[in-house]
C-alpha positions in Angstrom: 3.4 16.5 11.8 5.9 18.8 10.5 4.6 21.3 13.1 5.6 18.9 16.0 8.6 17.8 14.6 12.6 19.4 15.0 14.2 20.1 11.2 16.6 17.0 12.2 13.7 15.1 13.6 11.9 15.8 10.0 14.9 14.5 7.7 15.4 11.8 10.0 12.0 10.4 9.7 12.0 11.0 5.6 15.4 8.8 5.3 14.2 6.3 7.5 10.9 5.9 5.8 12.8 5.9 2.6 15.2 3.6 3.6 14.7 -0.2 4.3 16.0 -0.3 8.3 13.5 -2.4 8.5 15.5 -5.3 6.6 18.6 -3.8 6.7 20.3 -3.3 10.3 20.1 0.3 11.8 23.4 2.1 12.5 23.2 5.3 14.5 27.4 5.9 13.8 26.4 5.7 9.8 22.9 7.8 10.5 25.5 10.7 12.4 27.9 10.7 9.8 24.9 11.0 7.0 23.9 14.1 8.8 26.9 15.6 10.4 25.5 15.2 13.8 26.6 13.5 16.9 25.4 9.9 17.7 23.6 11.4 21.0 21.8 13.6 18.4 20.5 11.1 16.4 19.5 8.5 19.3 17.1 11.7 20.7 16.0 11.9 17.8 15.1 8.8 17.3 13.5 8.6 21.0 11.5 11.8 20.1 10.3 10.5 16.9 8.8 7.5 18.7 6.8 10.0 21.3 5.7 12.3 18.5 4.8 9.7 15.6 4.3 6.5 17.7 1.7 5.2 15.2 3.8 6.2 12.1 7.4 4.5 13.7 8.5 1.0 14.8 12.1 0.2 16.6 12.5 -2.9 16.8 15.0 -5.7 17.9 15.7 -9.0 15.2 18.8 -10.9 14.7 20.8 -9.2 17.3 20.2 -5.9 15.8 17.9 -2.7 15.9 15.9 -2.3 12.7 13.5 1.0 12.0 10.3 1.0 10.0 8.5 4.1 9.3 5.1 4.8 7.1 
């Protein structure tokens, strides 16, 4: 994976999967500010994760907001 994967792609992923998005509401403004990157950063990299990992990422919609798992 790490191969395949950007540097901010790779940190991404580790705080998601650390996190719990997938109780707790996503925020892409808090996830730009946690990594000193512009939101438009963090939404491709998001995207790309998605493509890359598909079987090891889930973005999904519940309560009116976007949660992220990751295993």
């Amino acid at each position: 994976m790490a191969e395949e994967l950007s540097e901010l792609e790779a940190r991404i992923f580790e705080w998601i999967r650390q996190s719990d998005f997938e109780n707790v509401p996503w925020s892409t403004a808090k996830a730009a500010r946690s990594f000193k990157v512009k939101q438009d950063e963090v939404y491709e990299a998001v995207a790309a994760l998605t493509r890359k990992v598909p079987d090891r990422i889930q973005v999904f919609y519940k309560d009116g907001s976007v949660h992220i798992a990751a295993e």
